[in-house]
KOLKOL-235626 format. One record per residue (C-alpha): z negated, y negated, x; residue number from 0. Coordinates in Angstrom, 2 decimals. Each point is the difference from the previous one (the first is absolute). Example, Ala and Ser with C-alpha at 12.3 -4.5 7.8 and 13.67 -1.06 7.14 Angstrom:
// residues 2
+---------+---------+---------+-----+
:       w :       v :       u :  nr :
+---------+---------+---------+-----+
:   -7.80 :    4.50 :   12.30 :   0 :
:    0.66 :   -3.44 :    1.37 :   1 :
+---------+---------+---------+-----+
// end
This chain:
// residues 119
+---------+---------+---------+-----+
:       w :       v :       u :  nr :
+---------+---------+---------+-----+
:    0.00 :    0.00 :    0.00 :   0 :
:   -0.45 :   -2.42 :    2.99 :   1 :
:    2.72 :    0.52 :    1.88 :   2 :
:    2.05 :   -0.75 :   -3.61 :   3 :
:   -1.73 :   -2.73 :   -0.38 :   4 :
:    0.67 :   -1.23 :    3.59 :   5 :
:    3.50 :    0.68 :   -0.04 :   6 :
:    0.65 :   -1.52 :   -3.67 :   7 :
:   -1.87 :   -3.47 :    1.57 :   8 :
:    1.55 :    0.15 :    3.20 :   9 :
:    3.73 :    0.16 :   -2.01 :  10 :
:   -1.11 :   -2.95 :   -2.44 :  11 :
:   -1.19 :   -2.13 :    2.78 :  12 :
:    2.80 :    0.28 :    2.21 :  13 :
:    2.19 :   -0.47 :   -3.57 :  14 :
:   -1.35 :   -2.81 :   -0.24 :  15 :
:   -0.13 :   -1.76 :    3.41 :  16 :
:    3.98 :    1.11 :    0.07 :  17 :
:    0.82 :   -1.65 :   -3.15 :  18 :
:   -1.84 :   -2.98 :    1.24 :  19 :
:    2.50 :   -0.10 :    2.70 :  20 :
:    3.26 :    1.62 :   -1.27 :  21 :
:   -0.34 :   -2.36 :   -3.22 :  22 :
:   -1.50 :   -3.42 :    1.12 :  23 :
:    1.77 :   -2.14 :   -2.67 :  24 :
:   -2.19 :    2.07 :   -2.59 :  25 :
:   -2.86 :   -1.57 :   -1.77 :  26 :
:   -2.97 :    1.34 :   -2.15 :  27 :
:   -1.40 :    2.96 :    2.54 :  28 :
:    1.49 :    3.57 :    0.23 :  29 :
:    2.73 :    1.08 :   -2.73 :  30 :
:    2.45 :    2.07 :    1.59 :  31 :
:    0.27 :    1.55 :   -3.74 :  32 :
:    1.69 :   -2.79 :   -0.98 :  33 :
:    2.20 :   -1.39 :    2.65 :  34 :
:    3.28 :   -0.09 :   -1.12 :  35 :
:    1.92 :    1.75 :    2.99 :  36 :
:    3.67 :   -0.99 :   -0.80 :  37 :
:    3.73 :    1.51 :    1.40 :  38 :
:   -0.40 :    2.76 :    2.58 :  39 :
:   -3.67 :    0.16 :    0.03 :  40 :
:   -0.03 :    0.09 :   -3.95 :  41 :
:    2.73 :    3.17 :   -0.01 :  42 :
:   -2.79 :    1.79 :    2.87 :  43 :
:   -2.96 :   -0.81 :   -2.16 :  44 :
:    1.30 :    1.21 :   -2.99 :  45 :
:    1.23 :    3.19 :    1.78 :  46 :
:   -3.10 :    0.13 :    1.43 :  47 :
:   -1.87 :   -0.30 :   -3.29 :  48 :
:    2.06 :    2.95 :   -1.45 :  49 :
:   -0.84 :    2.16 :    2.74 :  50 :
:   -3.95 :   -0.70 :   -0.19 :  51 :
:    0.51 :    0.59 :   -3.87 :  52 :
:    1.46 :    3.42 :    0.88 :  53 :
:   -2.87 :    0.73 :    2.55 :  54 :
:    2.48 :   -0.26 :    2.95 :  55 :
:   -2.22 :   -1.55 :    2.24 :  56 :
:    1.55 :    0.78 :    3.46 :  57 :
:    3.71 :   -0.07 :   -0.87 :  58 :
:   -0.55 :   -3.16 :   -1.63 :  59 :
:   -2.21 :   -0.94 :    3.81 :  60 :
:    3.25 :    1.77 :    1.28 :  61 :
:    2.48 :   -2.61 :   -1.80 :  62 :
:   -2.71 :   -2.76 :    1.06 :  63 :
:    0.16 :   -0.23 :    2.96 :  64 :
:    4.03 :    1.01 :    0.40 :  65 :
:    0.20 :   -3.69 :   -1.30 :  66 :
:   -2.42 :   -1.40 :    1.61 :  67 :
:    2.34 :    1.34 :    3.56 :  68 :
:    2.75 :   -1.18 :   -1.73 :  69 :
:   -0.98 :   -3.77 :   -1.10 :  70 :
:   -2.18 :   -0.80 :    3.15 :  71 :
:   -1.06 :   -2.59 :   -2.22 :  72 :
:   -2.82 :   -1.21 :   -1.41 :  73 :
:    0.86 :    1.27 :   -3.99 :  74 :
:   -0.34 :    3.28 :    0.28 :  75 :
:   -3.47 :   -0.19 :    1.67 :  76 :
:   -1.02 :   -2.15 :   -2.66 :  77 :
:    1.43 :    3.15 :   -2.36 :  78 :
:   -2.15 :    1.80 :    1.93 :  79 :
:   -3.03 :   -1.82 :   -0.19 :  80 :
:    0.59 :    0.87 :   -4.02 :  81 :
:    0.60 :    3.33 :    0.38 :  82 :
:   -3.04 :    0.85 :    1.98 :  83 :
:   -2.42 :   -1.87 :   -2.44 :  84 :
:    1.90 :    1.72 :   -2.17 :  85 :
:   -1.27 :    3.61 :    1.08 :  86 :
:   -3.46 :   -1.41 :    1.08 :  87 :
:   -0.48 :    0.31 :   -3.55 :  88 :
:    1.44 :    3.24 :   -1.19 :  89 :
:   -3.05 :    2.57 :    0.39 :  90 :
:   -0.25 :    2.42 :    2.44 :  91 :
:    0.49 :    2.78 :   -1.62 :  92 :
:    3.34 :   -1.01 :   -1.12 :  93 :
:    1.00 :   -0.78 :    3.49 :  94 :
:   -1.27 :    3.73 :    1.48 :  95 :
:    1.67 :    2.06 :   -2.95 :  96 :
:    3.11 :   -1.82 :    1.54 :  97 :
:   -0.45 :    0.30 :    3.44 :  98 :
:   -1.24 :   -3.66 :    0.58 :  99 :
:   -3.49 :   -1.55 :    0.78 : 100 :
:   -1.76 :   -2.81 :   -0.13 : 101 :
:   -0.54 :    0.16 :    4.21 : 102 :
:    3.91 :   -0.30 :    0.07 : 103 :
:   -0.20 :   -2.84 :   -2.23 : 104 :
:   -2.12 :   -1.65 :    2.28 : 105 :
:    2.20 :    1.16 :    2.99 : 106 :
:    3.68 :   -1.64 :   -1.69 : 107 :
:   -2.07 :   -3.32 :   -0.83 : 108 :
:   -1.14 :   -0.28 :    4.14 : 109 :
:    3.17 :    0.90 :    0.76 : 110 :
:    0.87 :   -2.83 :   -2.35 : 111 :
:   -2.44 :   -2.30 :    1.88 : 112 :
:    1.68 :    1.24 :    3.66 : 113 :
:    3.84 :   -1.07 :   -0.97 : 114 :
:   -1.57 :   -3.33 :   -1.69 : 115 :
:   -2.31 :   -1.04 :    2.92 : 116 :
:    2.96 :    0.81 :    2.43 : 117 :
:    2.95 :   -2.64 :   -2.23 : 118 :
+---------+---------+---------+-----+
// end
């Protein structure tokens, strides 16, 4: 239970101190939720979304970060920002019966952090 717990903070916080920096025109706190991502980034998210919806956690980390090596750009790290908050929040259990966990969810979002820090 506190190594969940750990892992589920360490995500948010690092969600949120990437936001911070990946969307500093943004005002009112953290709301990734309900950013409107728009052209390239929009098509990913939504394809994204899909695949969460169908429990396809690491093809959908698969497609991620295909287009994140493919923009080198900021917009699909912000995508990714969402989609890790995303399965911060999907419990655990969901994630094991489909070969994901919330330690690799904590794992993509530093790896986030890395590619961010290094722009």
């Amino acid at each position: 239970m506190l190594i969940k717990d750990f892992n589920f903070e360490q995500t948010e916080l690092l969600s949120k101190m990437l936001y911070t920096i990946l969307f500093p025109k943004t005002s009112g706190g953290f709301d990734i939720d309900n950013h409107c991502f728009k052209g390239s980034s929009l098509e990913l998210q939504l394809r994204l979304m899909d695949m969460i919806k169908s429990n396809k956690f690491s093809e959908a980390e698969n497609l991620l970060f295909e287009a994140i090596d493919q923009d080198n750009g900021q917009d699909s790290l912000r995508v990714a920002v969402w989609f890790y908050n995303k399965l911060n929040y999907i419990d655990e259990k969901i994630l094991n019966e489909n070969n994901f966990s919330k330690q690799e969810v904590l794992e993509g979002i530093q790896e986030i952090e890395k590619m961010v820090m290094k722009a």
